[in-house]
Residue, then its C-alpha position, 0 to 999 in steps of 0.5 A: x670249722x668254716x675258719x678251717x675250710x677258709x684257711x685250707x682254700x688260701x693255702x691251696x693256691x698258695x702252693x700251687x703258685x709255686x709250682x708250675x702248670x703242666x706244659x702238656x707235652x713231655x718231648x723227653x717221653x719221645x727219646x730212648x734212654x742211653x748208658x753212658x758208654x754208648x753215647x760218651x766218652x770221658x773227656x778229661x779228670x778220668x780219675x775224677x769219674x766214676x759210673x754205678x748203675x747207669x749213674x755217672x758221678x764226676x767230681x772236682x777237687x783241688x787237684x783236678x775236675x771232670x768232663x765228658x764228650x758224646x761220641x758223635x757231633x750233632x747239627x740238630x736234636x735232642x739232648x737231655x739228662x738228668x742231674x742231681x746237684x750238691x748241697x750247701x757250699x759250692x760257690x766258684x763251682x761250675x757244673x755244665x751239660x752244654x753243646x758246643x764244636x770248640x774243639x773243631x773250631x777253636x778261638x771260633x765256635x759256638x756253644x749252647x749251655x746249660x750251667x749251675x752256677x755254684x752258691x754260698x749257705x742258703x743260697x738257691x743254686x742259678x741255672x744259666x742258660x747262654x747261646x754263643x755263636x762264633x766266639x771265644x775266650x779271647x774277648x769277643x766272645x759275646x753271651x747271651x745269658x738268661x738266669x733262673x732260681x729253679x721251683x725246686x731244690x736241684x740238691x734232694x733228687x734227680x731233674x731233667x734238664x734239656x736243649x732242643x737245637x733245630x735250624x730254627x730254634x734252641x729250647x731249653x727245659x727243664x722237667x719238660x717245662x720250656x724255660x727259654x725259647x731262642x728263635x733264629x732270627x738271622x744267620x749271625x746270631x743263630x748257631x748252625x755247624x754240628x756241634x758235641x754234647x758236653x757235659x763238665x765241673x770245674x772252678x770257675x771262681x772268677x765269675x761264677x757266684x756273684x760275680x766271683x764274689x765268692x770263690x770255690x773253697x776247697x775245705x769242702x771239697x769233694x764238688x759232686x755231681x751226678x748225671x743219668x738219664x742220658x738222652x741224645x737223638x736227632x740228626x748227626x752230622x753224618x746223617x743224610x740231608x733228608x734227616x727231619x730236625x726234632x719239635x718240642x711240641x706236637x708239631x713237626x714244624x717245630x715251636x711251640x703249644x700255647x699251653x708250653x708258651x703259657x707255662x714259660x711264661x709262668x717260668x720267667x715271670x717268677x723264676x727269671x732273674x737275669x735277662x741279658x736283653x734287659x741289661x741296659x749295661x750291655x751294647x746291644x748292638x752286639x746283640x740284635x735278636x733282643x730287638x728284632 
């Protein structure tokens, strides 16, 4: 009996160290809800969408992907939604739900990502964040990515994934827990004109699983993901100048709790496993706020 006990106080702490502490406030409990159609439109592969019960369902196949635009830009707010992956072979398949103005700013614009980068059999799914400012495809577009392999399967059930975008920080989270936190530390490295929510799948087979070891392979097509949970609020860019930026904290000035600082922490010592500001490939001199 008392080997019993002994074994049942092991493994307590054993599975609770797989998940982690409560961050102590939920910013998503502060935001509405929203179908789809009141904040959304598709924006392209409308044949490839479909909405049931306040669930949108978007899909990529051979022939064509999926994507989709909120009705109005942003310049700061709150924008989250949850997202139920598919299993087993997704490799080359991206599924996004991101920030950007590149339609107003082409070759030029800014972008804020959340992406899953599709894997192979077994293989956890990488949730990528990135942070773009003024670039583009065109070569100097410079990404500042930082990758996670998530506590929890993102395939059995919906999770909430988000972007806090103020004047003077990007959170990123994830069931509420802060995951990344990017503070403006200077004009040039810091997003600031108003930007779309977005959200999309499509191949991105030359980079996306390992580099682009793996590429999308179409025998298990249909790629399915599924969004609901729309939340979107904050300051748009008609709102007037006296619009207050939105906190994923209890403090109206924004940042963050040492509680919510504790548990990213917890984040990116165990689920952190790229860092771009850790790369010793990358010139840093493109990048200053790693050692500002």
């Amino acid at each position: 009996m008392a080997l019993l006990l002994f074994l049942l106080i092991l493994l307590v702490p054993a599975s609770n160290a797989n998940w982690p502490p409560s961050p102590g406030y939920w910013p998503s409990s502060k935001f509405r809800s929203m179908s789809f159609y009141k904040g959304f439109r598709t924006l392209w592969g409308p044949q490839h969408q479909s909405l049931d019960q306040h669930a949108l369902t978007i899909w990529l196949d051979r022939t064509s992907g999926s994507g989709f635009k909120s009705v109005r830009p942003f310049r700061s707010g709150y924008f989250g939604t949850s997202i139920k992956l598919q299993t087993g072979y997704t490799a080359g398949v991206i599924t996004a739900f991101y920030l950007s103005n590149s339609e107003a700013h082409p070759g030029y614009h800014d972008e804020v990502d959340i992406e899953f980068l599709g894997t192979t059999f077994g293989k956890p799914y990488t949730l990528q964040t990135n942070v773009y400012i003024r670039g583009s495809g065109d070569g100097k577009i410079i990404g500042r990515e930082m990758k996670f392999h998530l506590w929890f399967d993102p395939t059995k059930a919906f999770h909430h994934y988000a972007i806090l975008w103020s004047p003077k920080e990007i959170i990123f989270l994830v069931d509420d827990v802060p995951i990344r936190r990017y503070p403006r530390k200077s004009v040039a490295t810091f997003p600031l004109r108003p930007m779309w929510v977005y959200g999309s799948i499509w191949d991105a087979s030359s980079w996306a699983t390992e580099d682009g070891k793996y590429k999308a392979d179409y025998r298990y097509q249909p790629f399915v993901a599924k969004y609901t949970n729309f939340k979107a609020g904050g300051c748009s860019a008609y709102s007037s100048a006296w619009c207050h930026p939105v906190s994923a904290s209890p403090f109206r000035s924004g940042g963050l709790t040492q509680q919510q600082y504790r548990v990213m922490r917890w984040v990116q010592t165990n689920h952190l496993v790229y860092d771009y500001c850790k790369d010793y490939k990358r010139d840093h001199s493109l990048t200053p706020e790693c050692w500002r």
